[in-house]
N, C-alpha and C positions, 0 to 999 in steps of 0.2 A: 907514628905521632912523635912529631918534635915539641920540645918545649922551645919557648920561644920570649928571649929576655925584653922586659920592655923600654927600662929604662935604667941609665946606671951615668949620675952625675951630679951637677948642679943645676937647679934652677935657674931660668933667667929671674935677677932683681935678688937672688935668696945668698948672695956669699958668702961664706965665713958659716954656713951649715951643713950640716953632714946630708951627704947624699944619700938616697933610698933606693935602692936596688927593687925593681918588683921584678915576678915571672908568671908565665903563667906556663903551666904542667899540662900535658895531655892533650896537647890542639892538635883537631881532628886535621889529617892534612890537606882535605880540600878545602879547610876555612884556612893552614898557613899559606895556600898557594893564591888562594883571591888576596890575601895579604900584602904575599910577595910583589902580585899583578898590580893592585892599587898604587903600591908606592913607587916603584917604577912608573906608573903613567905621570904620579906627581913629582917623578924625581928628588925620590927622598931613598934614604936606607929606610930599610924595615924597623929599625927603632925608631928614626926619626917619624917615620908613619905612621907607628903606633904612638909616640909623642905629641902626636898632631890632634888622631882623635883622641886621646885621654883631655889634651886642653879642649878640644871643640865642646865634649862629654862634659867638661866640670863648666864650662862659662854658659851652657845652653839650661843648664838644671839649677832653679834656683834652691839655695837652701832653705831643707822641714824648717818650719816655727814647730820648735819643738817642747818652749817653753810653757806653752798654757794647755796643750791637748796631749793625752797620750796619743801617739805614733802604732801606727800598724802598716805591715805589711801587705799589701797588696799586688798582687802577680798582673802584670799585661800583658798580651799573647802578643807576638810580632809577628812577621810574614814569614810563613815558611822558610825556612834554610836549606841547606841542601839537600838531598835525598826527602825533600816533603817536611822534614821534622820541624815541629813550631820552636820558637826558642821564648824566654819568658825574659822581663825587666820589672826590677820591687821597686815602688817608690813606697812614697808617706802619707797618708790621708788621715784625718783625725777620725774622731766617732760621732764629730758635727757634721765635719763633711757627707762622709758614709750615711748617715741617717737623712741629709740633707739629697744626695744621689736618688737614696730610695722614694725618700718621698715624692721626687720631681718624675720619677719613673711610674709614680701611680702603686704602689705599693701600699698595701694594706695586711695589716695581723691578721693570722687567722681566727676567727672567732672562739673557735675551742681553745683557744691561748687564754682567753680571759680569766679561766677557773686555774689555771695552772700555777703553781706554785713561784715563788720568787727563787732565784739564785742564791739571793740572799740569807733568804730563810732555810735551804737545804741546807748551806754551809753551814747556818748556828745551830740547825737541829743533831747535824753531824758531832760536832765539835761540842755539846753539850750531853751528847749521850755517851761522850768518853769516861 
């Protein structure tokens, strides 16, 4: 496993800013050599390939509205990678979203939840018996 640098300059449009060097440590080397393979069919260097999807990656993802909902992560499986293995991507969904999900999925509490106790109330019975 090579590390494999990704970017190391300026921005286009950013002059007169200091450049950010990223890497990325430990790639597996049949994901550096589909790499390699990509950027050569696009006739790019391997940085510049890797520059390409980092901008595809950032213009395709719109920015969390982070301001009104707490944020959570949430894992989505991708298609298999090589040797079978799944690989994962986090985004942002709120707790409106998420509850909004479930409920369009038909989702229902389970009945013996009704008598159970609050989170709430565990924490101040905790926190009161100190």
């Amino acid at each position: 496993m090579h590390p494999i640098w990704i970017f190391s300059g300026l921005s286009p449009g950013r002059e007169g800013m200091m450049a950010v060097n990223l890497s990325i440590k430990d790639v597996p080397e049949g994901l550096a050599q589909r790499l390699r393979q990509r950027a050569e069919r696009n006739h790019r260097s391997l940085q510049g390939e890797l520059m390409s999807i980092l901008n595809q990656a950032v213009q395709e993802e719109p920015e969390p509205d982070r301001s009104r909902h707490a944020s959570v992560t949430t894992p989505t499986p991708l298609s298999p990678g090589a040797g079978g293995a799944r690989s994962w991507v986090q985004g942002w969904k709120s707790i409106e979203y998420l509850a909004a999900e479930r409920r369009a999925a038909g989702w229902q509490p389970d009945p013996s939840l009704a008598n159970a106790p609050l989170a709430v109330d565990i924490i101040r019975a905790d926190r009161d018996s100190r």
